[in-house]
LUMVO-520265 format. One record per atom (N, C-alpha, C): residue in one letter; x negated, y, z. Coordinates in steps of 0.1 Angstrom, whole numbers, padded with zeros to 4 digits, always signed. Each point is the difference from the previous one (the first is absolute). Layout:
! LUMVO-520265
AXYZ;...
//
This chain:
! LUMVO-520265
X+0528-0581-1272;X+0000-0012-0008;X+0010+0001-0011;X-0003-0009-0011;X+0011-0001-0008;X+0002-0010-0005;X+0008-0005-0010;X+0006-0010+0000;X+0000-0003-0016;X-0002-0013+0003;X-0002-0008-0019;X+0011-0009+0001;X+0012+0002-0005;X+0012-0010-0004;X+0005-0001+0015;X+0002+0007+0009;X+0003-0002+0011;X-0002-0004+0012;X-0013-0003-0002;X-0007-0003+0012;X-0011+0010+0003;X-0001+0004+0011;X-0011+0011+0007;X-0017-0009-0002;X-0005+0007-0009;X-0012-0006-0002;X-0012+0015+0001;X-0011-0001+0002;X-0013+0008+0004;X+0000+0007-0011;X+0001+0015-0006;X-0008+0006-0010;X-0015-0007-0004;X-0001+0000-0016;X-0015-0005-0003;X-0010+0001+0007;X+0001+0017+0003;X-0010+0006+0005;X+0004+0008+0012;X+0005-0004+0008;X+0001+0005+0012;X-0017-0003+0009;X+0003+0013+0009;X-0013+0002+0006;X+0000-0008+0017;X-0007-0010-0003;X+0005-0009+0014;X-0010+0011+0010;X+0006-0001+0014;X-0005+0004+0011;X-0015-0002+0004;X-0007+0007+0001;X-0016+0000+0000;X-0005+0006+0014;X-0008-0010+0004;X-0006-0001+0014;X-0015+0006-0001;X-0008+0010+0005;X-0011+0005-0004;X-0010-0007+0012;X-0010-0008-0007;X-0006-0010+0012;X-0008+0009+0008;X-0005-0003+0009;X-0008+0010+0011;X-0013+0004-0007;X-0008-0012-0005;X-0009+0010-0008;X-0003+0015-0007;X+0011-0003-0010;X+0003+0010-0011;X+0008+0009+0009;X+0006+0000+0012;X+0007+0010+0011;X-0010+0010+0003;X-0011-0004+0007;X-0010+0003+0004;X-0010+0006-0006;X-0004-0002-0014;X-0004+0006-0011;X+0006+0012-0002;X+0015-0004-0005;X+0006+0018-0004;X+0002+0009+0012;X-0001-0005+0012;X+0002+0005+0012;X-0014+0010+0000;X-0010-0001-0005;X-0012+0000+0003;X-0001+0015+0002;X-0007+0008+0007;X-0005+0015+0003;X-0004+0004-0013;X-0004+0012-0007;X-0004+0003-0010;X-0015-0004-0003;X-0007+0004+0008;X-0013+0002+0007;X-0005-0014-0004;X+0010-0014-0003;X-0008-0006+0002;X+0005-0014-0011;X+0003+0010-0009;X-0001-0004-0016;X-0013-0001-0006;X+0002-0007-0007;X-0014-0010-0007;X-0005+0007-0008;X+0008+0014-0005;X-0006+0005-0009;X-0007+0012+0009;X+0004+0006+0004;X-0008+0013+0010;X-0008-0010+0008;X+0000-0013+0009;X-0013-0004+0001;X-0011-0004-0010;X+0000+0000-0011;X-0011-0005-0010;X-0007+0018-0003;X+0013+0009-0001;X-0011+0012-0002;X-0006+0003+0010;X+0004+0000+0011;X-0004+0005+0011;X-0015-0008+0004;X+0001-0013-0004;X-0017-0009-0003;X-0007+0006-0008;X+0003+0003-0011;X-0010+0002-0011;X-0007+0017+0006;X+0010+0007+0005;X-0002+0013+0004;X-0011-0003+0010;X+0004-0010+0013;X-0009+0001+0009;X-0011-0004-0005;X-0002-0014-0005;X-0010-0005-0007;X-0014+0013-0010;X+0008+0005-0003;X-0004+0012-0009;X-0008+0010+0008;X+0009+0006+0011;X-0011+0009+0008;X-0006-0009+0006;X+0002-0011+0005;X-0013-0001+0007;X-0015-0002-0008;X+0009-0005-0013;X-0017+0002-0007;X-0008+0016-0005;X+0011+0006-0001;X-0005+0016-0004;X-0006+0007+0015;X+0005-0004+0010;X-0004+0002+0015;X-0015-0005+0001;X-0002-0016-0002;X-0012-0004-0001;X-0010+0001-0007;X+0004+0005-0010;X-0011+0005-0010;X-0005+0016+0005;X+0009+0006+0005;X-0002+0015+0004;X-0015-0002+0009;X+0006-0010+0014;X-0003-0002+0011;X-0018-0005-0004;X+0003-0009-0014;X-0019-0003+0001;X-0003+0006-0007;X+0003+0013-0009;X-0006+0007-0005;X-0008+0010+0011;X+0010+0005+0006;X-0003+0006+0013;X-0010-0005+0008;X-0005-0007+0005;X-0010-0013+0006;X-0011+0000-0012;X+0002-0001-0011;X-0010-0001-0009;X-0005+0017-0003;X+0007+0006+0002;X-0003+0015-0001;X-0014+0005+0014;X+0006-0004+0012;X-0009-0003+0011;X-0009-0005-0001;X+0000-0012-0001;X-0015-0010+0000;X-0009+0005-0014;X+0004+0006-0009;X-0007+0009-0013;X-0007+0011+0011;X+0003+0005+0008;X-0008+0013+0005;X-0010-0004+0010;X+0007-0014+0004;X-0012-0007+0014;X-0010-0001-0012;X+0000-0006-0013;X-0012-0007-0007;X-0007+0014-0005;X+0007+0009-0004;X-0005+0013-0007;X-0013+0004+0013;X+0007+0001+0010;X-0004+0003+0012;X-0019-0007+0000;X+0002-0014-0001;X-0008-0011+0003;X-0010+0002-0010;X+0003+0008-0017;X-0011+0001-0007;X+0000-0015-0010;X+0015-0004+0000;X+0005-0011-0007;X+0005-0002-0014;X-0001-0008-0010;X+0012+0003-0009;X+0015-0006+0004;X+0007+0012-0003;X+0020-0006+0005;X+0005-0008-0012;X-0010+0005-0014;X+0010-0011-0008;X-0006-0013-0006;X-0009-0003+0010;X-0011-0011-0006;X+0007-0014+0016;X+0007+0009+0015;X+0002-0004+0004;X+0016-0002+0002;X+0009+0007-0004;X+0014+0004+0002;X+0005-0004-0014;X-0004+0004-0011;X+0011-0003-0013;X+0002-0007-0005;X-0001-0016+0002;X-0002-0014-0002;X+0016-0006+0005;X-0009+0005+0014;X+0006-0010+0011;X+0020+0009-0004;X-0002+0014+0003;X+0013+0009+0002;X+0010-0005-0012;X-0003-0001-0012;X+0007-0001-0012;X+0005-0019+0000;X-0009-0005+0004;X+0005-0014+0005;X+0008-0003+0009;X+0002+0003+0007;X+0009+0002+0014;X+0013+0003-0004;X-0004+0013-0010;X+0012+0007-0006;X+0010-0009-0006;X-0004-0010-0013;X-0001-0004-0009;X+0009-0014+0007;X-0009-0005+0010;X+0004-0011+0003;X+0014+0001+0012;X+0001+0014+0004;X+0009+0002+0009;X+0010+0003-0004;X+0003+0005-0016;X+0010-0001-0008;X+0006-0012-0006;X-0010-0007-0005;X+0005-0015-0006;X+0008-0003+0007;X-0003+0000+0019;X+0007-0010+0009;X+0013+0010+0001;X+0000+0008+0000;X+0013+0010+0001;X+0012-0001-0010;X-0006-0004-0010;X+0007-0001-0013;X+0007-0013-0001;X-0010-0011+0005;X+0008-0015+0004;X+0007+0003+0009;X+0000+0007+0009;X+0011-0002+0013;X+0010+0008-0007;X+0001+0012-0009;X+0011+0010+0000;X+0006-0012-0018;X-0010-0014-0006;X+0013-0003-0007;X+0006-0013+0009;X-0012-0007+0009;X+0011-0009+0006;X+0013+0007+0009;X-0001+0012+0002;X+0015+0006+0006;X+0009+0000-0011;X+0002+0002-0010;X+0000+0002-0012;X+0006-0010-0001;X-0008-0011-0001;X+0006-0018-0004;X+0012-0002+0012;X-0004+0001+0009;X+0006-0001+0012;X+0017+0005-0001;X-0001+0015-0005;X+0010+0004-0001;X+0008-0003-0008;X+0001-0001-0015;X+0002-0006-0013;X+0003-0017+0004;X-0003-0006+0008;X-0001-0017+0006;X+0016+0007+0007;X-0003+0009+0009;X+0013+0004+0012;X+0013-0002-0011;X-0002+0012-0007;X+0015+0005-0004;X+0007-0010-0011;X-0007-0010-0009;X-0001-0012-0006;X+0011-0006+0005;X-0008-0002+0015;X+0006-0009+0008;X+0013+0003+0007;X+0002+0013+0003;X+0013+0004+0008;X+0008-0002-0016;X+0001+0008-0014;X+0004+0000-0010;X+0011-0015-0004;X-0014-0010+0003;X+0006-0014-0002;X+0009-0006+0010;X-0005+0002+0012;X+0012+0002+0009;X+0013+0006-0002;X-0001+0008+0001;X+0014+0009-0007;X+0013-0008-0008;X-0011-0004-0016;X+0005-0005-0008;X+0005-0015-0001;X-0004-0007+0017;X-0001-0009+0006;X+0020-0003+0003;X-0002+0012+0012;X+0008-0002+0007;X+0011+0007-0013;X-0001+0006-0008;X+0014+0002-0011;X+0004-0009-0011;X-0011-0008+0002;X+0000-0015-0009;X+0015-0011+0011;X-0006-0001+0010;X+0010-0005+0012;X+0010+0002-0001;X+0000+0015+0005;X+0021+0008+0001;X+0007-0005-0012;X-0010+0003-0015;X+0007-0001-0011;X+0004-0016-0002;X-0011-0010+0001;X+0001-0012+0000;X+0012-0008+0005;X+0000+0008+0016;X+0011-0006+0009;X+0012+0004-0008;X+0003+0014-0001;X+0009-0001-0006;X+0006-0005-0012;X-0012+0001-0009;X+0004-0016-0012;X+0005-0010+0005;X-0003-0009+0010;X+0001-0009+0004;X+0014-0003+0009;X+0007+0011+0008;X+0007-0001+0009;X+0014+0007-0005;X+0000+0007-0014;X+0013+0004-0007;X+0005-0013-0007;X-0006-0008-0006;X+0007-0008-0006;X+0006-0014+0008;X-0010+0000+0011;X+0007-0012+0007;X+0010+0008+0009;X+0002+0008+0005;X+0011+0014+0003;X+0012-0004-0007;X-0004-0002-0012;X+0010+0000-0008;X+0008-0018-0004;X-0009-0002-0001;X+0001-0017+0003;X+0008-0003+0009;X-0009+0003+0013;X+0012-0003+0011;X+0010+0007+0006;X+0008+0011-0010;X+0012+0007-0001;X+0011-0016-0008;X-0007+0000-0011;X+0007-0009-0006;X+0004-0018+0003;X-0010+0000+0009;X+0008-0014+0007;X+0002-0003+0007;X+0002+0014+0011;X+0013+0003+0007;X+0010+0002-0002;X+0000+0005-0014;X+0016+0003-0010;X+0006-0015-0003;X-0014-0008-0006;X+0006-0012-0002;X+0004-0009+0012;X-0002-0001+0013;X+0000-0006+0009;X+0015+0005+0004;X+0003+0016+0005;X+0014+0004+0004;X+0008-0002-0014;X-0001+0005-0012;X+0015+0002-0008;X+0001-0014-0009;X+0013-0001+0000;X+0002-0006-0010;X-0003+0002-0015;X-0009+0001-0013;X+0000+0003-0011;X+0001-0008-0011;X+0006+0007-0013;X+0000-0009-0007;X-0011+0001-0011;X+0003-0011-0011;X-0014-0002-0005;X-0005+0010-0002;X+0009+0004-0011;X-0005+0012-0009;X-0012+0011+0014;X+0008+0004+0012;X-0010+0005+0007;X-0010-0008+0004;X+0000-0009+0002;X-0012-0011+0006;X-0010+0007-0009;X+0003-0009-0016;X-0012+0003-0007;X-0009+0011-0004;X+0015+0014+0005;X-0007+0013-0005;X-0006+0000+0014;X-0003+0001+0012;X-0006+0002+0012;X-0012-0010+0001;X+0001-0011-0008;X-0015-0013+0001;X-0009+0007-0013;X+0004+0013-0008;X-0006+0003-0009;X-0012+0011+0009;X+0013+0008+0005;X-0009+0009+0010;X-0012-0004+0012;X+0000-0014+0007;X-0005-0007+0006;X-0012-0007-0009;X+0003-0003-0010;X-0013-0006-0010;X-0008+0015-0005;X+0006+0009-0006;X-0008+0013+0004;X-0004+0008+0010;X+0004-0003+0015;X-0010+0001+0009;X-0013-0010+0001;X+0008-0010-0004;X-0012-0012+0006;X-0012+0002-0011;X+0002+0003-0012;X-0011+0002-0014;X-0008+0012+0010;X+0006+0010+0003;X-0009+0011+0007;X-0007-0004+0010;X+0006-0007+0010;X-0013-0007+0012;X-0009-0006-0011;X+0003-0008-0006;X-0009-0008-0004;X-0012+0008-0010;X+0004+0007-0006;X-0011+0011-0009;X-0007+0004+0013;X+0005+0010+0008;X-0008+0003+0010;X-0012-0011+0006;X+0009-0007+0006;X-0010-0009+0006;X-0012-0007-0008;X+0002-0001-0016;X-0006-0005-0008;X-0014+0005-0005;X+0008+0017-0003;X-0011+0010+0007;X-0014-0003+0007;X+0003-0001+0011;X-0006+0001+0014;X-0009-0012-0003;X+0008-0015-0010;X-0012-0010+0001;X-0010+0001-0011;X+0009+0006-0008;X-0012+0001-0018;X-0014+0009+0010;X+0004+0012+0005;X-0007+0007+0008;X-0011-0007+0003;X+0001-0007+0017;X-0009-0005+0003;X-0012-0008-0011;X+0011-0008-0010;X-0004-0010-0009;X-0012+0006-0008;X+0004+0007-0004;X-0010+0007-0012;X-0014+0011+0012;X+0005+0005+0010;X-0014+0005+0005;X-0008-0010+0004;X+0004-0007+0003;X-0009-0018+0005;X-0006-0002-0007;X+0007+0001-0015;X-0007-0009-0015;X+0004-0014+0002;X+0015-0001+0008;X+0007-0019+0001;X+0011+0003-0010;X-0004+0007-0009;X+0016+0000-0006;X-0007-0010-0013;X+0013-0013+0004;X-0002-0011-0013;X+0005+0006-0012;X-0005-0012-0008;X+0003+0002-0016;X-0013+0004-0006;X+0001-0007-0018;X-0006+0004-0005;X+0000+0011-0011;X-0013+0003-0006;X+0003+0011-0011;X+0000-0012-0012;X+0015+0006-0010;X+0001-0003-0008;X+0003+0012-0015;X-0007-0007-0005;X+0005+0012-0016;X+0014+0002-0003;X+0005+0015-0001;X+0010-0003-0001;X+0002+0014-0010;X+0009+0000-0011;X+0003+0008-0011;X+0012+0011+0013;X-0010+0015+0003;X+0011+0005+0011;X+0005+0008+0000;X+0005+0005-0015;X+0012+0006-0006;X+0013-0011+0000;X+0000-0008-0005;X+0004-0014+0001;X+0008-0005+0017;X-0014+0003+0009;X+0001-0002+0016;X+0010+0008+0003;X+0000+0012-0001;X+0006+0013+0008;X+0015-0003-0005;X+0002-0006-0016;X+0011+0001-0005;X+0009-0010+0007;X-0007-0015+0001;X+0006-0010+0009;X+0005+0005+0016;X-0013+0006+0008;X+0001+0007+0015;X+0016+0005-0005;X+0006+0014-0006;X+0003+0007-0001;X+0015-0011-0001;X+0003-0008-0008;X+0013-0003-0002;X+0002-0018+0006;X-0006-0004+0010;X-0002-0004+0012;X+0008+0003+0008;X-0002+0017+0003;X+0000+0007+0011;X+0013+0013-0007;X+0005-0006-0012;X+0011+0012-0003;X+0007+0005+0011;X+0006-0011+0006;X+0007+0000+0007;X+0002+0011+0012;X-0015+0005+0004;X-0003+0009+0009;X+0000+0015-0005;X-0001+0002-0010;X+0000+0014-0008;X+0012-0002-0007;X+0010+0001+0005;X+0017+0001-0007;X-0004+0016+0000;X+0009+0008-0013;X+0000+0015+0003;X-0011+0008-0005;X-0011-0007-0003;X-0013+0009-0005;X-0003-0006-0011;X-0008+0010-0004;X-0007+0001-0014;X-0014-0007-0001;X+0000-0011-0006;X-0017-0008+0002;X-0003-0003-0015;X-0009+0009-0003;X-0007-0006-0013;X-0014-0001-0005;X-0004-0007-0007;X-0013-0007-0003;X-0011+0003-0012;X-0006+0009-0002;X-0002+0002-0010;X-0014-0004-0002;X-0004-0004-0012;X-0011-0007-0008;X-0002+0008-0013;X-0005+0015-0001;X+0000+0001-0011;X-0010-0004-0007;X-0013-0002+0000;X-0009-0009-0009;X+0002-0013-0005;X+0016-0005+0012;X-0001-0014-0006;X-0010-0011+0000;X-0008+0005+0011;X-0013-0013+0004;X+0003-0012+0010;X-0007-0002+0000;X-0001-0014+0010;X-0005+0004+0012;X+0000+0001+0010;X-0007+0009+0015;X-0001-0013+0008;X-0012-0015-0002;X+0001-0008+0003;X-0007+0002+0011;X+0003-0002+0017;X-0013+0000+0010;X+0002-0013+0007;X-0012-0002+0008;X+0002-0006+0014;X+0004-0001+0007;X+0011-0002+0011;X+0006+0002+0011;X+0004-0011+0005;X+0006+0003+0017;X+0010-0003+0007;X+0008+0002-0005;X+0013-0010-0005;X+0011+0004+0000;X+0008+0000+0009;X-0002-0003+0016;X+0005+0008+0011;X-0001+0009+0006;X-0010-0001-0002;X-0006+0019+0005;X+0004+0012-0012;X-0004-0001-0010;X+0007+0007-0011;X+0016-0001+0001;X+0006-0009+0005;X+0015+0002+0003;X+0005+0008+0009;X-0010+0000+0011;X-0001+0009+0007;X+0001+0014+0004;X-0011+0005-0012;X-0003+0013-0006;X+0008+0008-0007;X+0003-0010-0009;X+0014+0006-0010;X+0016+0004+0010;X+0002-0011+0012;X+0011+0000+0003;X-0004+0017+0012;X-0008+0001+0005;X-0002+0012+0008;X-0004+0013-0011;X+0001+0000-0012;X+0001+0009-0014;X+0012+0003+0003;X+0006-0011-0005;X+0015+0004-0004;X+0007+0003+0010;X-0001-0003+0014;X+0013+0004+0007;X-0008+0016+0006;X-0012+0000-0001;X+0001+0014+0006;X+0003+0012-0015;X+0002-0004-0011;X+0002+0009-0006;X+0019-0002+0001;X+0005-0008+0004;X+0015+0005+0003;X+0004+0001+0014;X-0010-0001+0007;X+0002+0000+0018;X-0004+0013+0000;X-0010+0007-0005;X-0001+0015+0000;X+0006+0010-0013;X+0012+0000-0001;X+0006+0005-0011;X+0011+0003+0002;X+0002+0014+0000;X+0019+0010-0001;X+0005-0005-0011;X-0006-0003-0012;X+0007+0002-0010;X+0014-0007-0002;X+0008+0001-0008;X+0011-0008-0002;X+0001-0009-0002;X-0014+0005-0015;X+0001-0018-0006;X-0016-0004+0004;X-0006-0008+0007;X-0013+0004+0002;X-0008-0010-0013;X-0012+0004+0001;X-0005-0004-0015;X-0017-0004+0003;X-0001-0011-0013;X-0013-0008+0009;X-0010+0003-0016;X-0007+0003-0008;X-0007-0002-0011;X-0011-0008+0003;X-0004-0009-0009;X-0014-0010+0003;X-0010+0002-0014;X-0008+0008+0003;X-0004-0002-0016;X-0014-0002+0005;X-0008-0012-0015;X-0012-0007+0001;X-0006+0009-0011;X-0016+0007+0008;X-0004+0004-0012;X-0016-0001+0003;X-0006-0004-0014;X-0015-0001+0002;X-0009+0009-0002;X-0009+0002+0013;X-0008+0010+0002;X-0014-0003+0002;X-0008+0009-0009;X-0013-0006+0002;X-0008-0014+0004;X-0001-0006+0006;X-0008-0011+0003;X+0011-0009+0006;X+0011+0006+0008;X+0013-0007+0004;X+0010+0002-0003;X+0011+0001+0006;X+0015-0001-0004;X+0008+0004+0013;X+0010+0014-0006;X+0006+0005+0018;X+0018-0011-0005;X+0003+0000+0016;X+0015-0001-0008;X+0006+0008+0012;X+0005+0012-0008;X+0007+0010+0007;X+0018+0002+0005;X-0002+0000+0009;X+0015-0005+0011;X+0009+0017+0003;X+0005+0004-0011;X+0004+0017+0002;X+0015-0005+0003;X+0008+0010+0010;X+0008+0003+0007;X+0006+0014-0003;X+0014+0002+0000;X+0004+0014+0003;X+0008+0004+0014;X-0011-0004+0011;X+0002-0002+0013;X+0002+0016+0008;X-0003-0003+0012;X-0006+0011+0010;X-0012+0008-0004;X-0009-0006-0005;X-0015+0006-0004;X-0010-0005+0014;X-0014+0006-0005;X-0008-0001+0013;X-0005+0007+0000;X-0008+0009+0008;X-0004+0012+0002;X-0020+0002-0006;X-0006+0006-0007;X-0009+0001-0004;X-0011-0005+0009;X+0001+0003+0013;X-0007-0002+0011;X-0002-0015+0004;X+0012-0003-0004;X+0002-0020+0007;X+0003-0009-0009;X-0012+0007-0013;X-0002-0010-0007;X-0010-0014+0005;X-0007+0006+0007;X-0008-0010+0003;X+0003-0010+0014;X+0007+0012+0010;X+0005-0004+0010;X+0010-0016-0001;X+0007+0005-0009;X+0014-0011+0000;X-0006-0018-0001;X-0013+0000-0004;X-0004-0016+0004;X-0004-0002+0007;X+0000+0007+0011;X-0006-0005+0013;X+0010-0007+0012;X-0005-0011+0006;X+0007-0004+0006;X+0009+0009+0012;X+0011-0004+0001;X+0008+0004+0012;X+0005+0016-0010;X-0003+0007-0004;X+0002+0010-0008;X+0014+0006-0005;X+0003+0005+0002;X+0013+0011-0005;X+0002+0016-0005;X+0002-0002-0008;X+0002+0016-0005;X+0007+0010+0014;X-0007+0009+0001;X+0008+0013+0009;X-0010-0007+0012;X+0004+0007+0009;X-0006+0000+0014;X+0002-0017+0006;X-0012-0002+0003;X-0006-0014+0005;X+0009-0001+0013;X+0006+0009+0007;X+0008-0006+0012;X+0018+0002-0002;X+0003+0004-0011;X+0007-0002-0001;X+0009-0011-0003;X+0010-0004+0008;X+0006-0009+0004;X+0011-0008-0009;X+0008+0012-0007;X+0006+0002-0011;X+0000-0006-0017;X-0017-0002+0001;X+0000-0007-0013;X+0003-0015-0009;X-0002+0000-0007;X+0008-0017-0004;X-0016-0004-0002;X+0008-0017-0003;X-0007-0004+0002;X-0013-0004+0010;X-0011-0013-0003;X-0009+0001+0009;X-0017+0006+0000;X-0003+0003-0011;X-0008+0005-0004;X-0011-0011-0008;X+0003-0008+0001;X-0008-0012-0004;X+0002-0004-0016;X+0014+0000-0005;X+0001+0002-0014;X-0014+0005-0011;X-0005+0010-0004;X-0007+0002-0004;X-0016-0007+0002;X+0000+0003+0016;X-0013-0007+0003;X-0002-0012-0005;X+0009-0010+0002;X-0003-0012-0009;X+0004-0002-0015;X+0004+0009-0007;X-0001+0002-0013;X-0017+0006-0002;X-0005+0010+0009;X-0013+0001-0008;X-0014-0011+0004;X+0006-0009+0016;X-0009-0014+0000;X+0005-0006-0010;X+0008-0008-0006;X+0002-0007-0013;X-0011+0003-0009;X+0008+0014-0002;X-0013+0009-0013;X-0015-0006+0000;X-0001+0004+0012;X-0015-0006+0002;X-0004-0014+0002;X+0011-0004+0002;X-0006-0016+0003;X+0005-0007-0013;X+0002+0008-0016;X-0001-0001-0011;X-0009+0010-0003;X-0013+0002+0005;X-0008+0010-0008;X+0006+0009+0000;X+0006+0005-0001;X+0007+0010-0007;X+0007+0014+0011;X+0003+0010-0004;X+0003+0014+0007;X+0017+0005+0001;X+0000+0010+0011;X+0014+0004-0004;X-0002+0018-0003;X+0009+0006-0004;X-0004+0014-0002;X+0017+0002+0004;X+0000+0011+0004;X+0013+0009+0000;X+0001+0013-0002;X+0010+0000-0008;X+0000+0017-0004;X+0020+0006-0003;X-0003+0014+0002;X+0013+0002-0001;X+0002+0017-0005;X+0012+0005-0004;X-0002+0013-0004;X+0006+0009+0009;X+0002-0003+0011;X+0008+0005+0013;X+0009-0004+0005;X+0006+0003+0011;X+0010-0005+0007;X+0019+0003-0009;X+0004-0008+0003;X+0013-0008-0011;X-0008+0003-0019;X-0011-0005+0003;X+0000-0004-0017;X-0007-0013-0005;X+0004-0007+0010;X-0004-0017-0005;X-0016-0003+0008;X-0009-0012+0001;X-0010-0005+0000;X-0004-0006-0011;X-0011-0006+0000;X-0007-0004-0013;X-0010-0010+0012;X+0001-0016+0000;X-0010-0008+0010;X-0010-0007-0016;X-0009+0004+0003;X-0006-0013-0013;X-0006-0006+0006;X-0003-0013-0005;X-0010-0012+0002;X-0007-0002-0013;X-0016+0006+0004;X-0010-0001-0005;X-0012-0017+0001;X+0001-0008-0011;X-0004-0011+0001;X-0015-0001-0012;X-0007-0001+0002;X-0010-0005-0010;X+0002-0012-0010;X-0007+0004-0014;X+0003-0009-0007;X-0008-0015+0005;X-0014-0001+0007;X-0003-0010+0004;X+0003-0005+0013;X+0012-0011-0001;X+0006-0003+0014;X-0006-0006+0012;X+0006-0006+0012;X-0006-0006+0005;X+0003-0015+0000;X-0017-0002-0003;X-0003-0015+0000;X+0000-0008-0014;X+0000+0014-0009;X-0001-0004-0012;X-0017+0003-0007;
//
């Protein structure tokens, strides 16, 4: 543990104690033999000879019954070549649907263990969002209950207590925009709004939260970028912009660029960082829900994974796309939001 002004308070990121539920026990417990992936080949393989087996087997049969009819003073291919090639034909089709519903079957499996996974690291991580700050909370008004203090500490310790409490509340706020917007109950209307203009207001609103960094705005055509929107949900979007570009950031001074620029038929407004980076592979990864850069079980990571994810539902529930790109790891990100010039409901 260590200590902020004197009182023993929980590191940010300390790694709370993790209970592995019996399912997931039982799973990594599992024998080799009887992994999902050596069962799927081991189908397709069986599946496979038995059809190269059966085809052998009535060629052989058809090779016979050809010398009964030779025998009889028959024709074999006026009576055998029809029927043999159909059989064939149709004994494949059904082979082929059974070897892709294993196929679907399997692809359905690992989906599913996958989102599980990302399930239960959404939780650990959650909980721990949720149980460091009140941690920390109720450190502090046991301080205030035993010691005597005076103002001056009062108010610096009710400062630290209103910055825990702003973190429960983001979190949990989180969790309801969430629900809100996959339902399609999230109120409000779309209104036009000039959103060079928007981001500039969001942005010094919210100075307050980006002390220490670098946030700038650029417009170089000098246009009007007027759309449709939510302006709660777009508050939204912006506010999970900006803090993951200084929530994932070594740098000293960390640094935010916004620039509006018109492309083709719409307009991106690109969100560059000189962050951590993101890896070429998890460009596409990183908006999916529950989602974390590095290994899905590890326990260690910030945040809940949900950030992004509802930055690219917004996107879409403005028409509109997210893209991410980066030039490697420690050399910043680049999030844009790609919107069409014809809005919605216009």
């Amino acid at each position: 543990m260590n200590e902020r002004d004197g009182l023993h308070v929980l590191p940010k990121q300390q790694k709370l104690p993790y209970r592995v539920t019996p399912g997931l026990s039982a799973m990594s417990q599992s024998k080799w033999f009887l992994h999902p992936i050596l069962i799927f080949i081991s189908s397709i393989v069986a599946v496979t000879l038995s059809l190269i087996l059966y085809i052998y087997w009535y060629v052989e049969v058809s090779t016979g019954l050809k010398r009964v009819l030779e025998r009889a003073n028959l024709d074999p291919d006026q009576v055998l070549a029809s029927q043999t090639w159909m059989v064939i034909l149709v004994l494949s089709i059904l082979v082929g649907i059974i070897l892709m519903s294993i196929f679907i079957i399997f692809v359905y499996n690992q989906k599913t263990f996958q989102l599980y996974r990302l399930q239960r690291n959404f939780i650990s991580n959650f909980t721990h969002e949720l149980k460091t700050p009140v941690t920390s909370l109720k450190l502090y008004l046991e301080t205030f209950r035993k010691y005597e203090l005076t103002r001056e500490d009062q108010l610096k310790y009710i400062g630290y207590m209103v910055q825990d409490a702003d973190r429960l509340t983001y979190n949990i706020n989180r969790i309801l925009d969430l629900g809100k917007i996959e339902s399609k109950t999230h109120g409000g209307k779309f209104v036009r709004k000039d959103l060079v203009q928007e981001v500039g207001r969001f942005y010094e609103k919210n100075r307050h939260l980006f002390d220490g960094c670098e946030i700038h705005i650029h417009n170089p055509t000098e246009r009007s970028f007027s759309y449709l929107i939510s302006p709660a949900l777009f508050e939204i979007l912006l506010m999970n912009l900006f803090t993951n570009a200084i929530k994932y950031n070594e740098s000293e001074v960390p640094r935010l660029d916004i620039t509006f620029e018109p492309k083709g038929k719409g307009f991106h407004i690109r969100f560059e960082d000189n962050g951590l980076g993101i890896p070429k592979s998890e460009f596409r990864k990183v908006f999916k829900k529950f989602y974390q850069i590095g290994r899905s079980d590890d326990m260690s990571a910030k945040g809940t994974g949900l950030g992004l994810y509802l930055v690219e539902s917004i996107a879409r529930f403005h028409k509109g796309k997210m893209i991410a790109e980066s030039k490697g790891s420690g050399k910043g990100s680049v999030f844009s939001l790609i919107l069409p010039l014809k809005t919605p409901g216009s």
